[in-house]
N, C-alpha and C positions, 0 to 999 in steps of 0.2 A: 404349688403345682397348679397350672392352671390347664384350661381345655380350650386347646386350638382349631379344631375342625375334626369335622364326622365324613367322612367320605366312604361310599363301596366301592369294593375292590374287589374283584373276579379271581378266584387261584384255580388252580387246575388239580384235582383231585378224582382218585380212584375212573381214572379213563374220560372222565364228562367233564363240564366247566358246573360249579356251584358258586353260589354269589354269599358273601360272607361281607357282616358291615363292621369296619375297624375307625378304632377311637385315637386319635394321634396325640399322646400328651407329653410336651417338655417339661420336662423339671432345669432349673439351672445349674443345680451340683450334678448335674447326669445326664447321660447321652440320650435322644430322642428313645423313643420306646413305644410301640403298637399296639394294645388290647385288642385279640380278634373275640366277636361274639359270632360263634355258628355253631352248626350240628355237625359237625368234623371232629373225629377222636382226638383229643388235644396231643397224640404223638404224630398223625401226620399233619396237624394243621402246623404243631412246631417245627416241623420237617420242611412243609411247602413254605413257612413265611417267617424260616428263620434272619435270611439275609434283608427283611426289614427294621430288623431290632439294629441291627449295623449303624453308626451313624453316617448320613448320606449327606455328601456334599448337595448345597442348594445353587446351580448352574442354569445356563440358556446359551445356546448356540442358534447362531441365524442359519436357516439354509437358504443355499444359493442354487437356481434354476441352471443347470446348465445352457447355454445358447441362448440367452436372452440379453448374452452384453450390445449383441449387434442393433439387438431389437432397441435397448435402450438408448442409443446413440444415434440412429436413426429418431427413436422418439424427440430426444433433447434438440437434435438439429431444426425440427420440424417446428419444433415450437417455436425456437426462437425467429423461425422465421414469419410464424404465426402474429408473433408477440410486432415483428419489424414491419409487416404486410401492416398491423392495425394501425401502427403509429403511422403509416405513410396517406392511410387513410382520413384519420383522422385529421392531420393538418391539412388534406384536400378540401377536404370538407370545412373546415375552418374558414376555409384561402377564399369556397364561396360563398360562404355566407357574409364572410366581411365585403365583398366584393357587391354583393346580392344587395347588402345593407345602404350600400353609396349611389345604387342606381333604381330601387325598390322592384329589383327584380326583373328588369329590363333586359333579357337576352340580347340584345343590339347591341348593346352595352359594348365596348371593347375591352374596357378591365375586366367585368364579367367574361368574356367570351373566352379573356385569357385562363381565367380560371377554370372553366370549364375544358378547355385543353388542356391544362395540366391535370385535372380529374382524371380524362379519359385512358392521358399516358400512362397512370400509374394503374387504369382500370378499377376506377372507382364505381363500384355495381349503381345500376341507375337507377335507382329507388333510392339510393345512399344520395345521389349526386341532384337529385329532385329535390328531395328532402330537405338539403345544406340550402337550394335557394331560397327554398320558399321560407327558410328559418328569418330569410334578412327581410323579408315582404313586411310591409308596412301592417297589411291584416294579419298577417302570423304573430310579429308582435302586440299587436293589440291583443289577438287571442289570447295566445299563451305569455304575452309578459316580455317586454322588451330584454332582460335580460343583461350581461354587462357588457360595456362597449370594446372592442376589436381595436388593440395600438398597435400602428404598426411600430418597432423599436432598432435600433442598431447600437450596436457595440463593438468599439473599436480594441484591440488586443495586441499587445506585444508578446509573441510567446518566446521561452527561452527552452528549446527542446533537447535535452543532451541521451548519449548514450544508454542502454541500460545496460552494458556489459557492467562486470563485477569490477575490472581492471581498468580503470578510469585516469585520465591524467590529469599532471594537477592545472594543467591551464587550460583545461577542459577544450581539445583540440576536436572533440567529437562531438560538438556542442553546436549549435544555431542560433540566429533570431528569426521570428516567422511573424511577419502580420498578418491579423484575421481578422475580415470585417464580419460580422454573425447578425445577424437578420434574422427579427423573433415579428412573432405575431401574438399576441397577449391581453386577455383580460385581468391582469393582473402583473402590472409594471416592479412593481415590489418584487413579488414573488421570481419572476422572471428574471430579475437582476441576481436575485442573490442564488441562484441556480448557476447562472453563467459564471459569476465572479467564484463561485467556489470553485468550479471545474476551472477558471482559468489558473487562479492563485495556488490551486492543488499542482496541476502541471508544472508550475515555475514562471507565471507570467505574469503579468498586468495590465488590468482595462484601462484604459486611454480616455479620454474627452471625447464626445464625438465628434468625426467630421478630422479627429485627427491625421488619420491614415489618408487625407484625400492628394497628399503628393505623391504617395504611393498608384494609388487605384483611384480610376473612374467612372462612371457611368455611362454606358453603350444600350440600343436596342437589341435586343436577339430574333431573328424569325426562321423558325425551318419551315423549311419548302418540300414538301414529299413530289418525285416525279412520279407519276401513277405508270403503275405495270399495264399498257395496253396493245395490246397485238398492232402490226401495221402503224406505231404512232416513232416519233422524232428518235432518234439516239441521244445518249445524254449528254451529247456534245453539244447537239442544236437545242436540249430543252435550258441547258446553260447558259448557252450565250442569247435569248430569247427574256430567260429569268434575269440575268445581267442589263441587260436592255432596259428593261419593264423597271427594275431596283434602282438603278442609278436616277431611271425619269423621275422616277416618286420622291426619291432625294435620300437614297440609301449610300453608305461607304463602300460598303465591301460586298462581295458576293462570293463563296467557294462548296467544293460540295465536301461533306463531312465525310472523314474516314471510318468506314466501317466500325473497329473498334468503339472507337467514340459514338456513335449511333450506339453501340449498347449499352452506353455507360451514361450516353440520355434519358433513354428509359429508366424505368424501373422496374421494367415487369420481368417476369419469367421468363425461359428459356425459349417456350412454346410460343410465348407473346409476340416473342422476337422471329421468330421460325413466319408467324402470320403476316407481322408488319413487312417481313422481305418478298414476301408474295404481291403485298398488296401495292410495293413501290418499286422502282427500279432502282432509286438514289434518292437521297436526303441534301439539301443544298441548308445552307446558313446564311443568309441575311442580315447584314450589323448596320444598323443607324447611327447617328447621335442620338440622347438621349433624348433629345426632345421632338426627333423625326421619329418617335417609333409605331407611334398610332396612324400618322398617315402614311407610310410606306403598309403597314397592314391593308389600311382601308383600300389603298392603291392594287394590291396584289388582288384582294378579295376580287374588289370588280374586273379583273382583269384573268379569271377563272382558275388561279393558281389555289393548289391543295396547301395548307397552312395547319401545320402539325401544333403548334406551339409558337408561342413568342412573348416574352418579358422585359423585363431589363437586368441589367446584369454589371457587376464592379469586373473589371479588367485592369491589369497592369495600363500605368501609362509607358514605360518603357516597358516590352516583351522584352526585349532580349536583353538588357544589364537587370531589372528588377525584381531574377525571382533569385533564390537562398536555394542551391543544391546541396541534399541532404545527401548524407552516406545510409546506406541500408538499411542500417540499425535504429539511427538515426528517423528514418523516416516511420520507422513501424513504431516508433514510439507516438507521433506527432497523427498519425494514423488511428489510431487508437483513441487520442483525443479528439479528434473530427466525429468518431465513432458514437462519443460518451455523449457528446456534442447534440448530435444530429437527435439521437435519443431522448434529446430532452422536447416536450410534446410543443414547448409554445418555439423552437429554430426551427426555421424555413430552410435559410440555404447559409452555406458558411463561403466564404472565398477565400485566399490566401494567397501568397509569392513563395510558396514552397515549390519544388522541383523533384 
């Protein structure tokens, strides 16, 4: 027989509460059992605390809050966007400091300047986006430590994307091939590979040599043109064909304005972000170079007092219309998903594909 714990226990006796302290001791040929010590007649303290001598199931039950599932689903949504907001920042931040590094800082800069456009689209707070340059400045490094070098990387991918229905055929008629070209930014080329190749070979695909996919896809300049919202100023007809003008002089291809939809799916920011950007523009135009015209059609636009949201380079089909793989629905939220796991990972910038 040994002694398992002392604890007081409160009973309710002759009208008042008395406090009495009971000694809990197990035997193992015998059912639990209780000594009370108190000043209680031992016929009513047997009375008040006979149904502890019973042996008692040892249980826990969780309780649950009523009304709090909504609260918690609201919670979980929030975060992960918390969690998607950081990552987006972070590679902003990244994109200037590698950029900051090549030019020591140089705002003039165009690669830099690009960067700095892409910050602002995603709404990279300005203390965050100061910060990222001065990380690349020559005195920064010397301060605090040059730190490790900025690669930029590509990876080419075959993906093989099939149904996830349970009811599958055998010649897999629900099935695709999708090329991806993924574009990482990385101190740490190692590491960065074997992140990408898992997530591709998990899918059903495999990474290619680089430069493979280049009959596929090529390299174009991108530039949006925001037309400013101003009382008394051209309709978007004339600021068109003005911007067409000005683009083709510089030695641009194309010129069109971006549909709506698409203008949301540029950004990245919020609902409200987008509520602001439509005030502050009437229309968004697109600007496509060659690849190797993209810095002087910018520089061209610049002097020529055009607003310039953003502009990079960018993999395109070479055939639009026979080169992309149209997915069936299912199909595609599978392949979706991997873009997903994809884009999550901190050192991918941007992924491209011939999906549909």
């Amino acid at each position: 027989m040994s002694l398992l714990s002392i604890g007081r226990i409160q009973t309710l006796a002759a009208g008042r509460f008395s406090r009495s302290f009971a000694t809990l001791r197990f035997d193992p040929k015998s059912s639990p059992s209780i000594v009370i010590s108190s000043s209680q007649p031992n016929q009513q303290r047997q009375r008040t605390l006979s149904h502890l001598n019973r042996p008692q199931p040892f249980s826990y039950q969780r309780r649950t809050m009523a009304g709090h599932n909504k609260w918690s689903k609201i919670r979980h949504k929030k975060g992960a966007k918390d969690v998607k907001r950081a990552n987006i920042f972070g590679k902003a931040s990244k994109s200037l400091t590698a950029a900051s590094r090549d030019c020591n800082g140089d705002v003039t800069n165009l690669r830099l300047q690009a960067a700095i456009a892409h910050a602002k689209a995603v709404q990279l707070p300005k203390d965050k986006l100061e910060e990222a340059i001065e990380k690349g400045t020559t005195v920064y490094r010397t301060k605090k430590g040059a730190g490790a070098d900025l690669e930029n990387l590509r990876f080419d991918a075959m993906m093989r994307i099939s149904s996830s229905s349970e009811e599958k055929t055998t010649d897999d008629s629900d099935s695709a091939q999708v090329a991806c070209i993924i574009l990482a930014l990385s101190d740490n080329r190692n590491r960065t590979t074997q992140q990408i190749r898992h997530l591709v070979t998990k899918t059903g695909g495999e990474l290619l040599p680089t430069d493979n996919l280049n009959y596929l896809f090529h390299q174009v300049g991108v530039i949006l043109v925001e037309q400013p919202s101003i009382k008394d100023e051209k309709s978007t007809e004339e600021f068109e064909e003005e911007l067409l003008e000005a683009a083709l002089e510089a030695g641009a291809i194309n010129v069109e304005e971006l549909p709506l939809h698409q203008q949301e799916e540029e950004s990245e920011n919020d609902e409200a972000s987008n509520d602001e950007k439509a005030n502050e523009s009437l229309a968004t135009f697109v600007v496509t170079t060659e690849e190797r015209d993209l810095w002087q059609v910018v520089q061209a636009l610049q002097s020529n007092g055009y607003q310039i949201s953003q502009f990079q380079h960018r993999y395109v089909l070479q055939d639009e219309e026979h080169g992309g793989v149209d997915l069936s629905p299912d199909t595609w939220k599978q392949f979706e998903e991997f873009i997903d796991k994809l884009e999550d990972l901190e050192d991918v910038n941007h992924v491209y594909h011939n999906a549909n």
